[in-house]
C-alpha positions in Angstrom: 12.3 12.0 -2.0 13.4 9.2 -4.5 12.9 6.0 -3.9 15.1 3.4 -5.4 13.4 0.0 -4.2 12.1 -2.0 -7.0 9.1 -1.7 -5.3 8.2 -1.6 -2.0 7.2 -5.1 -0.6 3.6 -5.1 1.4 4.5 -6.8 4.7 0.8 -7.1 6.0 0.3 -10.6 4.7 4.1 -11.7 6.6 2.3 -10.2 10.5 -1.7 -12.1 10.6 -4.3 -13.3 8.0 -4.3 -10.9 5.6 -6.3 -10.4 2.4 -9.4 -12.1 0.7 -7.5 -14.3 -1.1 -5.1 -15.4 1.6 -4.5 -19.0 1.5 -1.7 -19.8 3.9 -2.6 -18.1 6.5 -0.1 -16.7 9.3 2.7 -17.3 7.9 5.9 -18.9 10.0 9.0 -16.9 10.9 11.1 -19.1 8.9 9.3 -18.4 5.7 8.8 -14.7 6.2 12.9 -14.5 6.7 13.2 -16.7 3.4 11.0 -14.3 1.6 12.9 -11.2 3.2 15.8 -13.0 2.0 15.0 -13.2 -2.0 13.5 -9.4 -1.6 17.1 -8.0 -0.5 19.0 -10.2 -3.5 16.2 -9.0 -5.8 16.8 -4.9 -5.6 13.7 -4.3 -2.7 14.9 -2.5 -0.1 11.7 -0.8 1.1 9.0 -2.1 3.5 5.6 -1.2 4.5 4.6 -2.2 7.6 1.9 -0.9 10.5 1.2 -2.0 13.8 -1.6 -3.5 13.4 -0.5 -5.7 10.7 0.2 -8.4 13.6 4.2 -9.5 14.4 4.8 -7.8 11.1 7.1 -4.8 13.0 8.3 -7.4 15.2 10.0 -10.1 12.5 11.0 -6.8 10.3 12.8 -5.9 13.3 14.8 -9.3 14.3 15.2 -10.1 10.4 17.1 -6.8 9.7 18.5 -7.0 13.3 20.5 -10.2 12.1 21.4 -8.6 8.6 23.3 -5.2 9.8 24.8 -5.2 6.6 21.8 -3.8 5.2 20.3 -0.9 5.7 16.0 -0.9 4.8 13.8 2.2 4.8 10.9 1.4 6.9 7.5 3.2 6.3 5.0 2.1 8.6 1.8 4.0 10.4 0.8 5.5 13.2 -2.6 4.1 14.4 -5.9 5.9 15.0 -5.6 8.3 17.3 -9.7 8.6 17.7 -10.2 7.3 20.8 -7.0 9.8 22.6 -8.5 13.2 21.1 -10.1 14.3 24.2 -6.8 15.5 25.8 -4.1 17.5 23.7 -1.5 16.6 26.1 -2.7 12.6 26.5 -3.0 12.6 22.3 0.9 13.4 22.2 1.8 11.1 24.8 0.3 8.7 23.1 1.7 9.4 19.6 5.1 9.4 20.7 4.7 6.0 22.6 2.8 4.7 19.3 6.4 5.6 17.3 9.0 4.5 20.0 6.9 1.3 20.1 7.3 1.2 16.1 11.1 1.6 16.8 11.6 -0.7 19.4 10.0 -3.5 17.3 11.6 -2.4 14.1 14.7 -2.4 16.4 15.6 0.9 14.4 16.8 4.2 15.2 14.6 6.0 12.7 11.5 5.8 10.1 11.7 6.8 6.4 8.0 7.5 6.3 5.5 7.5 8.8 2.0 7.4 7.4 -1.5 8.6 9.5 -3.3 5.3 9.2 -6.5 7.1 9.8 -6.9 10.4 7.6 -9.2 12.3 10.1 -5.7 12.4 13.0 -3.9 14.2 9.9 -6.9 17.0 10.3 -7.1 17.1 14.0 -7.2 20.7 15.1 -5.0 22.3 12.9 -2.8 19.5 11.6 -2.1 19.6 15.4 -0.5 15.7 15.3 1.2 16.6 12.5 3.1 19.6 13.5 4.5 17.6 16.3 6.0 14.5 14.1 7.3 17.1 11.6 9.7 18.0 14.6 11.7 14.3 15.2 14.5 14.5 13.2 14.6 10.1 13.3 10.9 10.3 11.0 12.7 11.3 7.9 8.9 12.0 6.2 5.6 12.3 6.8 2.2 11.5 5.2 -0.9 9.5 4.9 -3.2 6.5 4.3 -6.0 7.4 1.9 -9.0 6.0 0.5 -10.5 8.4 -2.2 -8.9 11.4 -4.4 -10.7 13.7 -2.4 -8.4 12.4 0.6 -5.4 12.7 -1.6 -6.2 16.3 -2.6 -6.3 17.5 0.8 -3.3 15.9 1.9 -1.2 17.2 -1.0 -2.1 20.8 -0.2 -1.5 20.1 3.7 2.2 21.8 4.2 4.4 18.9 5.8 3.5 15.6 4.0 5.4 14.4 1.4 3.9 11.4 1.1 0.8 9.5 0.1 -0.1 6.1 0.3 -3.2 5.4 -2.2 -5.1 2.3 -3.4 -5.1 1.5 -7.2 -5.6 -1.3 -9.4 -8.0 -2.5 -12.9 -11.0 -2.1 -10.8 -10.4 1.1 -8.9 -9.6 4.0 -11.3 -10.7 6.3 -9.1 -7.4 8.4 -8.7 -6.6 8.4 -12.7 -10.1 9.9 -13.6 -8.9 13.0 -10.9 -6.4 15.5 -11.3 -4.3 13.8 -8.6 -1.2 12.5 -10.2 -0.5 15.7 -11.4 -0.9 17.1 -8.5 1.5 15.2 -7.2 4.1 15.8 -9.7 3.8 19.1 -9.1 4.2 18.6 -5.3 6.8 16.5 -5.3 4.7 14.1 -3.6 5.4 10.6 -3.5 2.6 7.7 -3.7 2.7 4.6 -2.8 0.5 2.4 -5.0 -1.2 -0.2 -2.4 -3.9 -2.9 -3.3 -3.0 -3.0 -7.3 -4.6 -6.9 -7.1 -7.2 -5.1 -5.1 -6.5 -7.7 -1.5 -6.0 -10.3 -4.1 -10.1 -10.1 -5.2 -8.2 -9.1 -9.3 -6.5 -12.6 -8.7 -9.1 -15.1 -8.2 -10.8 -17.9 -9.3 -14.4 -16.8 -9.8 -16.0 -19.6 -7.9 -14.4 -18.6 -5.0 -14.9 -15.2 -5.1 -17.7 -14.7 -1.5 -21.6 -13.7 -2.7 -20.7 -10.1 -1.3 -18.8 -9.5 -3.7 -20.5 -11.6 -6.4 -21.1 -8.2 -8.9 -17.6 -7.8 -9.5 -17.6 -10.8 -11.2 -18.7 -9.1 -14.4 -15.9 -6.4 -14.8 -13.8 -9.8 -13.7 -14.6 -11.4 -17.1 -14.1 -8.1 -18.9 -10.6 -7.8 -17.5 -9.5 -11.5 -18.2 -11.1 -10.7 -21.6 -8.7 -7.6 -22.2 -5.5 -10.2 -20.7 -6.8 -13.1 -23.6 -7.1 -11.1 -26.4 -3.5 -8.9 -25.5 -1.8 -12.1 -23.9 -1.1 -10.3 -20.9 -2.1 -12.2 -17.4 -3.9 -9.6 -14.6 -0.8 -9.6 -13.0 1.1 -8.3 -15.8 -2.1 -5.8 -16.6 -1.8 -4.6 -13.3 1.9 -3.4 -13.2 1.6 -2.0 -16.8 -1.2 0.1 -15.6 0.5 1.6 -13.0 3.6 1.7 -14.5 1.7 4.4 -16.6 1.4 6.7 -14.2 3.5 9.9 -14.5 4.7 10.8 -11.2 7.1 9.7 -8.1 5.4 6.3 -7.4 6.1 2.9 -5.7 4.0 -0.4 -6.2 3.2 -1.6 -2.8 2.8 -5.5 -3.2 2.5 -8.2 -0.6 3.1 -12.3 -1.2 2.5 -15.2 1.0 5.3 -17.4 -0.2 8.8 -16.8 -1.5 7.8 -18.0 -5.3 5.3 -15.4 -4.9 7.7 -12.7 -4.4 10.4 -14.2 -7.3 6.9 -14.1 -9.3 6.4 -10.3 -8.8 9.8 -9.4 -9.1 10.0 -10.8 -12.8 6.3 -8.9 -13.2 7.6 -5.7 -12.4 11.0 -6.0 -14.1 9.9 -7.1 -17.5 6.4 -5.6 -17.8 6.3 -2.3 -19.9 3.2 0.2 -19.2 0.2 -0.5 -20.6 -0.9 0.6 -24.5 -3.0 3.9 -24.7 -6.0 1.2 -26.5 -5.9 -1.4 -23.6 -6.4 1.3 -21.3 -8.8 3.3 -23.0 -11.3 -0.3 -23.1 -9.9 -1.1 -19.5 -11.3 2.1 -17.9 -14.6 2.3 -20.2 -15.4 -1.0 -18.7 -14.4 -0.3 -15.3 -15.4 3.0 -15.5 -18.7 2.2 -13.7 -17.5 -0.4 -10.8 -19.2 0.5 -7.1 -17.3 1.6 -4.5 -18.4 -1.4 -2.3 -16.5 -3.7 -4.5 -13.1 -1.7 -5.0 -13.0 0.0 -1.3 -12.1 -3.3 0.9 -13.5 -1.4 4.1 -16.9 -1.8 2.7 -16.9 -5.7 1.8 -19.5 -8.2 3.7 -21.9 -5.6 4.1 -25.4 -5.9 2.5 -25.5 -4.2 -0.7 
């Protein structure tokens, strides 16, 4: 499974309020089509989406609805099935209504990927869920959401997913200190590479960065020291890093505003990957961040 988007374009921030440093808020209708617009005349032709990322389905489904020219592979997820565990045959009822819901508001006839948003459903008595959506011939692949490399690992040797969506960025190293992107190679696995501004924390001004997260505003000033003395900005640190990695991968990045997505575009295009001695004094001094700052599910708690 190849992918030939220039990336894949995060569509969370176009459905609610998405991100920590989210400034515009829900964004209108008008703009989210503008910025669909610029990301089909700019080589993007993939989109990751979720149900719970608000209208997000919804306007990917009338935008592409009024464009039936082209044709957009769709990876979106299927929520938590935690709560609809108690009753094998209720769980399936309500994972097939979960992806004809996804279809309806995609107005599509089929998914290219359809991820577990929550990694325990993958694991459910046997890969039990996951037998059953290996079987649809309209879900083209399978795979999962994860948050650590321990995650990852598992999914890679689960027979049936050929995909993996994980988080990455200049704070989070976690996945290039384990073995997985050679295991992924070697699986054929495809990652998608969410979070690489880490929700946006990587591109803030430090005054308003929230006290709960007021520690990673050390390893902040040691990044944007790196950037100074290489003339690089974050953004451009960022997509070199990842650009480094040696396997089937797509950046999955979000914007909030057309110039953000013209922005990116240019980033991704003209940004090489990043020097073996930028690297090597990027993860010695990220090498140590806690997992409350670089895993977003943990922020605004006490630490």
């Amino acid at each position: 499974m190849m992918d030939s988007s220039l990336f894949t374009l995060g569509t969370a921030q176009l459905g609610f309020n998405y991100g920590i440093a989210n400034t515009a808020g829900t964004i209108a209708e008008k703009r989210v089509f503008k910025i669909l617009d610029h990301a089909i005349l700019n080589g993007i032709s993939m989109f990751d989406t979720a149900p719970v990322y608000g209208k997000s389905e919804t306007l990917l489904g009338t935008y592409f609805s009024l464009n039936k020219n082209f044709k957009p592979d769709i990876i979106t997820k299927l929520p938590s099935q935690k709560h609809n565990l108690h009753s094998k045959n209720f769980l399936l009822e309500q994972v097939k209504n979960s992806v004809e819901n996804s279809l309806n508001k995609l107005k599509s006839d089929s998914i290219h990927t359809l991820l577990f948003h929550d990694f325990n459903d993958l694991l459910f008595e046997n890969n039990y869920i996951l037998n059953y959506l290996k079987k649809p011939s309209y879900i083209k692949n399978v795979g999962v959401s994860v948050y650590s490399p321990e995650e990852a690992e598992i999914a890679i040797n689960t027979d049936g997913v050929s995909a993996i969506q994980i988080p990455t960025n200049l704070m989070d190293i976690r996945f290039f200190q384990s073995e997985i992107f050679n295991l992924a190679r070697k699986k054929n696995i495809q990652l998608y590479i969410r979070s690489i501004y880490l929700q946006g924390l990587l591109l803030m001004n430090k005054d308003n960065i929230p006290s709960y997260l007021a520690k990673s505003k050390y390893y902040l000033d040691q990044i944007n020291h790196i950037c100074f003395t290489n003339s690089i900005s974050i953004k451009e640190l960022s997509v070199a890093m990842i650009k480094s990695i040696n396997c089937q991968k797509q950046m999955v990045i979000g914007c909030e505003t057309p110039q953000q997505l013209i922005d990116n575009v240019q980033i991704v295009r003209q940004t090489g990957m990043i020097s073996s001695d930028i690297k090597q004094k990027l993860f010695k001094i990220v090498e140590s961040v806690p997992e409350f700052i670089v895993n977003p599910t943990l922020w605004r708690q006490t630490n």
